[in-house]
C-alpha positions in Angstrom: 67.0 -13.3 23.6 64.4 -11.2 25.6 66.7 -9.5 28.3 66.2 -10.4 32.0 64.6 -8.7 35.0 68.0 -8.7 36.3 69.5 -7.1 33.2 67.1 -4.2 33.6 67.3 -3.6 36.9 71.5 -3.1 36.7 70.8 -1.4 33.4 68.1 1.4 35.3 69.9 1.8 38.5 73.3 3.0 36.7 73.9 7.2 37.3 71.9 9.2 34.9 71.1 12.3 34.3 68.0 14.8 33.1 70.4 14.4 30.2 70.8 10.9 29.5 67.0 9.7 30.1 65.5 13.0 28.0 62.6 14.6 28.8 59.7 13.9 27.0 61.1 14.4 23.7 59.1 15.2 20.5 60.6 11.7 19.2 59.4 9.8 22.7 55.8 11.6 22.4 55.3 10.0 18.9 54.3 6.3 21.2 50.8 6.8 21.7 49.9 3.3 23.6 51.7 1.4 25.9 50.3 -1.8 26.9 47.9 -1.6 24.6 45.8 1.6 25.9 46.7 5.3 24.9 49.4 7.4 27.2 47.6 10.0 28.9 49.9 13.7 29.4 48.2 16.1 30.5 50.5 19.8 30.3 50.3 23.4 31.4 52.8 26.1 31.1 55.0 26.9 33.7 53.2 30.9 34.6 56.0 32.3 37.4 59.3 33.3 36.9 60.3 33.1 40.8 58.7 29.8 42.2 58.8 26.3 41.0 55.7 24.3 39.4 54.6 21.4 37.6 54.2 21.0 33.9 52.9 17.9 33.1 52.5 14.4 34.4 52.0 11.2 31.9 49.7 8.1 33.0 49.7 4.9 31.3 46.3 3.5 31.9 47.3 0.1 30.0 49.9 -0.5 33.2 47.5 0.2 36.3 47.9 3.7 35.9 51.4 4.0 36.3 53.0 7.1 36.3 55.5 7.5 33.3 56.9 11.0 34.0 56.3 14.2 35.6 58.2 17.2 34.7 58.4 20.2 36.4 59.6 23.9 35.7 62.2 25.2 37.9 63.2 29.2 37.4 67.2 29.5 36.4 66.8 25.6 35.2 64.2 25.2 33.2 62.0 22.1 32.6 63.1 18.9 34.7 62.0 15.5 34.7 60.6 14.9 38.8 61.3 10.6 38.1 64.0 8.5 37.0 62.0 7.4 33.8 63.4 6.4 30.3 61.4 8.1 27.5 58.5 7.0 26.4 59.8 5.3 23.5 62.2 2.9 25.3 59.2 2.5 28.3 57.6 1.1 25.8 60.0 -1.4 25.0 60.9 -2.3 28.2 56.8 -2.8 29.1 55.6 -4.3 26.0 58.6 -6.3 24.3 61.0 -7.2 27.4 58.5 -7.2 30.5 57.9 -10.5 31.9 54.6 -12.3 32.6 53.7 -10.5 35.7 54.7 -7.1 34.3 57.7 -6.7 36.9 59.5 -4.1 34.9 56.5 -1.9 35.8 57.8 -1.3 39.0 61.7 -0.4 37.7 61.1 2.7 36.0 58.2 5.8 36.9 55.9 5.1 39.6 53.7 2.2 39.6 50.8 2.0 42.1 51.3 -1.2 44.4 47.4 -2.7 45.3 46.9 -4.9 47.1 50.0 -5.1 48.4 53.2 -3.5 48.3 56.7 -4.5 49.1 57.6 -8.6 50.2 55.3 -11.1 50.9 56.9 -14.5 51.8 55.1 -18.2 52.2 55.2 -21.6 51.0 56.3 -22.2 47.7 54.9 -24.5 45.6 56.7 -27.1 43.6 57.4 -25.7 40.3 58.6 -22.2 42.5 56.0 -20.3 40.3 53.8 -19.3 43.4 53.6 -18.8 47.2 51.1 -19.9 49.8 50.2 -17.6 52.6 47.8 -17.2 55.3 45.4 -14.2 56.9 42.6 -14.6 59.4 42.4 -18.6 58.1 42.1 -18.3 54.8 45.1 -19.3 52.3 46.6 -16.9 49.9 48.0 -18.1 46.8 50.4 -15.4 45.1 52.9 -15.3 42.2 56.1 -16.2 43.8 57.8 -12.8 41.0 60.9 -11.6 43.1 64.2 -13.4 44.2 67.6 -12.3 45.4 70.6 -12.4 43.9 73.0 -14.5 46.4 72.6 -17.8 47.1 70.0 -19.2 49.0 68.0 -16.1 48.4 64.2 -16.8 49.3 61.9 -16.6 45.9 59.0 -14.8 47.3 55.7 -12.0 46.1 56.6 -8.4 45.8 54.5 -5.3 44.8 50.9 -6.5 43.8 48.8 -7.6 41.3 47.9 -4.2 38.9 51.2 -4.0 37.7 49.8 -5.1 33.9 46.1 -4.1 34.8 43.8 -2.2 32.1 42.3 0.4 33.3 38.2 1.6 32.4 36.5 4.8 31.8 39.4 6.8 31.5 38.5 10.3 31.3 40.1 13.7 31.5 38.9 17.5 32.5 39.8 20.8 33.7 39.8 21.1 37.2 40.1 24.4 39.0 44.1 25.1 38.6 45.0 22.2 36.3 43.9 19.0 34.8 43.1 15.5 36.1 42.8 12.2 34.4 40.4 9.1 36.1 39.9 5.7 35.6 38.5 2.4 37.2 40.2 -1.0 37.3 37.8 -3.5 38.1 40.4 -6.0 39.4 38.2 -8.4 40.5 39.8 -10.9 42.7 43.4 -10.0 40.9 43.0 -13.1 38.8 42.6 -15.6 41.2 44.5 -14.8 43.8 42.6 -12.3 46.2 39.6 -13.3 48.4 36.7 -11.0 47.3 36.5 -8.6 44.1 37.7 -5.1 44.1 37.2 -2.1 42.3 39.5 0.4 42.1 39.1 4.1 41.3 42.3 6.4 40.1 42.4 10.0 40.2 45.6 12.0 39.1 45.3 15.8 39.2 47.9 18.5 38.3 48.0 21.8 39.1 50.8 24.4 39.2 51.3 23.7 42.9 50.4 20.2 43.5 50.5 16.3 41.8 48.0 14.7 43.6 47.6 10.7 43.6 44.3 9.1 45.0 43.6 5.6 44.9 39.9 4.2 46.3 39.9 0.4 46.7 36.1 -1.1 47.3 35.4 -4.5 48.2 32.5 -4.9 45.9 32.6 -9.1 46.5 31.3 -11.0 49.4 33.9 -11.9 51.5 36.5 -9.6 53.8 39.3 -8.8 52.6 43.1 -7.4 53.5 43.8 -4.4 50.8 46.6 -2.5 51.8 47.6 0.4 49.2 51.3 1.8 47.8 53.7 3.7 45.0 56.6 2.6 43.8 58.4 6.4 42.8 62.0 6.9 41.4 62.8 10.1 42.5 65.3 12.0 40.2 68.3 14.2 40.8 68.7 16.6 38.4 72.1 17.4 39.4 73.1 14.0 38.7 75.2 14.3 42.1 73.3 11.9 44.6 75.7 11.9 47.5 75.1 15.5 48.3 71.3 14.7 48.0 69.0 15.0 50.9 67.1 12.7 52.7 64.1 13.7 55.2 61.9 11.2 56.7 59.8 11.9 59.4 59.9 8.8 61.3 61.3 7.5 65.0 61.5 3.4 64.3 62.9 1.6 62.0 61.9 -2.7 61.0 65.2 -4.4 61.3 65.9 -6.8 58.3 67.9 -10.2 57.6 69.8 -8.8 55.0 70.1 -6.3 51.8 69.4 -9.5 49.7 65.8 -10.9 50.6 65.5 -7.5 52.8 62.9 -9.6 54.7 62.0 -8.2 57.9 62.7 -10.0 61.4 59.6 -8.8 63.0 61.9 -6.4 65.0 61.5 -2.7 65.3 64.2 -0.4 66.9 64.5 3.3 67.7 66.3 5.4 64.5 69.9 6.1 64.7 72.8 7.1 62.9 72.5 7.1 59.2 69.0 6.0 59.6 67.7 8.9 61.6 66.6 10.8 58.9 64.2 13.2 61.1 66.6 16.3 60.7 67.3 15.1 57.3 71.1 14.1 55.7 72.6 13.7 52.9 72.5 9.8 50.8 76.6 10.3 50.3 77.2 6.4 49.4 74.9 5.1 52.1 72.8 2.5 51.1 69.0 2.1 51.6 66.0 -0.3 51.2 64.2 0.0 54.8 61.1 0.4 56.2 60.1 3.4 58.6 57.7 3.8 61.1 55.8 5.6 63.7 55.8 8.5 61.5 55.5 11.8 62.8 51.8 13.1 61.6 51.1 17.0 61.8 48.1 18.5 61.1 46.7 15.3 59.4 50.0 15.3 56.8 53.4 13.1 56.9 55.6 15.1 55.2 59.0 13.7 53.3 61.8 15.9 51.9 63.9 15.2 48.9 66.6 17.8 47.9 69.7 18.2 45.7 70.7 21.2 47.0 73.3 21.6 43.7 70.2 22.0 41.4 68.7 24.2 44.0 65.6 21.3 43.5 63.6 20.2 46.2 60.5 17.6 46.2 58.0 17.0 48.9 56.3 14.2 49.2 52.9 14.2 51.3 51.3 11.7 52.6 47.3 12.6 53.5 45.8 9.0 54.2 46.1 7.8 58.1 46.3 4.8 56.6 49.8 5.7 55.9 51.8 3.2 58.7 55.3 3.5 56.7 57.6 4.5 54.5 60.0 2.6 52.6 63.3 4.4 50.8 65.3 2.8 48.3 68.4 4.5 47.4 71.7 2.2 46.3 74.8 3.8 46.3 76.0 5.8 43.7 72.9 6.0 41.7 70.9 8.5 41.1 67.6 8.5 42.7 65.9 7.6 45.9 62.5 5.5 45.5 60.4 6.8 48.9 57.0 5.0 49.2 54.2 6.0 51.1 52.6 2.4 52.0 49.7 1.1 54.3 51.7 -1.8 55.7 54.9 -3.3 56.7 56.6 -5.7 54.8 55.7 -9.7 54.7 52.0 -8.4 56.5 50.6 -11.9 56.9 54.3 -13.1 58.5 54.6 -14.8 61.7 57.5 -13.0 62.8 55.4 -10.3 63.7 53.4 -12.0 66.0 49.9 -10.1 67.0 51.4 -6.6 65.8 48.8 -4.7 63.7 51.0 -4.4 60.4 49.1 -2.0 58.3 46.5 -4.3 56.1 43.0 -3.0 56.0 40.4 -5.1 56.2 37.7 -4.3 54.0 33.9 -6.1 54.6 31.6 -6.3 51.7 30.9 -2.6 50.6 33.5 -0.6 52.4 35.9 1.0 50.6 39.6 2.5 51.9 41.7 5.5 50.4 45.4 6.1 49.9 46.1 9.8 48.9 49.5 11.4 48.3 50.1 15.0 47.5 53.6 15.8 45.6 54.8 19.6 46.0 58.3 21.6 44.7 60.2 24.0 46.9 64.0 25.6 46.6 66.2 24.2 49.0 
C-alpha cells in the first residue's frame, strides 16, 4: 500500500541528525533523475580553514527546481548538510514511488519553490472535495483542494502552488565569478488550468563560497492580469541535533493571528509581537511551537535579514531576503524536532480571503508583459 501524506509527514518531522539523514553519500549520488529529469549538484571545495562556506547545493529540475540539499563546510566540523533532506536515494522514493498526484511530498523534505502561491488558500469546495473555488478582482479561481487538518472538522483547503511536479526547460550550468550557477525555465502556462493568464518562469541558483542565492522571475506572458505571488518552502537543519537551544531571529513587529494550529487559517487579525513570538532580539525554539506568519518586517539597507543558530554546533544560517516584494515570513518549527522551516513569501495566507477585508495582502498583479522577482540570499556565520 503506497504510504500516506500523513505517514510522511510524522515520519520527516521525527528528531534527526546530520547523522541519520547522511550527507550526500557516494551510494545516494548514484540516483541521477528524480522525476524524471537529471539531479543537478554543483560542488566546490571548502578553501579557508577559519570561516564557514558552502560546498554544494543539489537542484532537481524534474520537481520545479526544488532544492534537494545544500551542504556547507564549517572549520572544527567539517561538511554539514544546511536542510533537513533524506538522501537522494530515499527522495527519490518518496517523489517518484510514494508522492501523490499533486506532488505534495515536494514540499516535506529540501526546499521547494512555492509559485504562484504559497501557504493556505481556502474557498468553496466542490462536491467530490477534490478542488476549491475562490475569487480575485471578479474572476473565479479553481484550485486543487491538496491539504487538510488532522482533527475533526478540519477545513480541506489549497496550500503551496502549482510547480510542485513542474519540469523545468533549458537547464543549463556555468562558472560564474566565485562559484557555479544552474538555470532553467518553466513555462507553466496557466498551471494546468487553474491560473488566469500563462506564465513563464525563469530559475537561477548560484553558489559561491560566501553566498546561495535563489532568484525566481515570474512573467505574465498571456493576455489577462494576473495575481502571482512567489515563496520557498526550506527545512532548516540543526546539526547539533539539539533544537531547543536553537535560535530563532525574525525581524518583524506584527504577527496574523490564526484560528488554530490545525487549519492555521488566519482571522484577518494582526497584533503587535510579544512574548515567545517577539523574535526581534532573537530566542531560543526550547519546545515552543510555531507555524505563523510575520509581518511589517524590519527592512535595512534594501535586505530583511533572518537568523538561525545552534549555538552547540557553533552553526549559524542567515537567511536574506532582497525582493521588496517580501511582505512576510512564515516559520514552522514543531516541538521537539529538529528544524525550523522560515519562508520568505510575497503574501499572507488565504490572499483572496474576505477576512481581510480591503488590506493589501501581498499578491502582485502582473498585466500582460510585466514580470515580478523574488530573490533570496543564504549566508553562514559562527554564532
Amino acid at each position: 500500500m503506497k504510504p500516506s501524506l500523513r505517514t510522511y509527514v510524522l515520519s520527516f518531522v521525527l528528531p534527526a541528525t546530520v547523522a541519520s539523514w547522511g550527507m550526500m553519500s557516494a551510494q545516494a549520488q548514484t540516483v541521477t533523475e528524480i522525476g524524471g529529469q537529471k539531479i543537478v549538484t554543483l560542488a566546490r571545495k571548502a578553501t579557508s580553514t577559519t570561516k564557514p562556506e558552502f560546498t554544494s547545493i543539489t537542484v532537481m529540475p524534474g520537481r520545479g527546481m526544488e532544492l534537494l540539499q545544500i551542504t556547507a563546510n564549517f572549520p572544527g566540523r567539517g561538511n554539514v548538510d544546511v536542510l533537513a533532506s533524506p538522501d537522494a536515494a530515499e527522495s527519490k522514493k518518496m517523489l517518484d514511488q510514494d508522492d501523490t498526484a499533486n506532488g505534495d511530498l515536494g514540499y516535506r523534505l529540501g526546499s521547494a519553490f512555492l509559485v504562484p502561491y504559497p501557504n493556505r488558500i481556502r474557498g468553496k469546495l466542490s462536491a467530490d472535495s477534490k478542488t476549491l473555488t475562490t475569487e480575485w478582482h471578479g474572476h473565479t479561481i479553481t484550485l486543487p483542494a491538496n491539504n487538510i487538518g488532522k482533527e475533526p472538522g478540519a477545513e480541506r483547503h489549497a496550500m503551496h502552488g502549482l510547480i510542485l511536479k513542474a519540469h523545468t526547460d533549458d537547464v543549463a550550468e556555468k562558472i560564474i565569478p566565485g562559484g557555479k550557477e544552474v538555470s532553467g525555465v518553466i513555462h507553466a502556462g496557466d498551471f494546468g488550468g487553474h491560473w488566469l493568464s500563462k506564465t513563464d518562469l525563469i530559475f537561477t541558483i548560484s553558489l559561491t563560497a560566501d553566498a546561495v542565492d535563489a532568484v525566481v522571475v515570474a512573467k505574465n506572458v498571456g493576455n489577462e492580469d494576473e495575481p502571482i505571488a512567489i515563496g520557498w518552502h526550506p527545512y532548516f537543519n540543526f546539526p547539533s541535533g539539539d533544537r531547543t537551544q536553537a535560535r530563532l531571529q525574525v525581524p518583524a513587529s506584527m504577527l496574523a493571528k490564526v484560528d488554530n494550529y490545525d487549519n492555521v487559517f488566519p482571522t484577518g487579525k494582526l497584533v503587535p509581537v510579544t512574548g515567545q513570538y517577539d523574535l526581534r532580539a532573537g530566542q531560543p525554539l526550547y519546545k515552543n511551537f510555531y507555524d505563523d506568519n510575520w509581518s511589517n518586517l524590519d527592512w535595512k539597507n534594501g535586505v530583511v535579514q533572518v537568523n538561525i543558530s545552534d549555538p552547540a554546533a557553533h552553526y549559524g544560517v542567515r537567511i536574506e531576503g532582497l525582493s521588496p516584494e517580501i511582505k512576510t515570513i512564515q516559520a514552522y518549527a514543531p516541538p521537539a524536532k529538529n528544524f525550523v522551516a522560515v519562508e520568505d513569501q510575497f503574501n499572507f495566507a488565504d490572499p483572496f480571503g474576505k477576512e481581510w477585508g480591503s488590506m493589501d495582502t501581498g499578491m502582485v498583479t502582473l498585466k500582460p508583459g510585466q514580470s515580478t522577482k523574488w530573490h533570496v540570499r543564504l549566508k553562514l556565520f559562527i554564532p
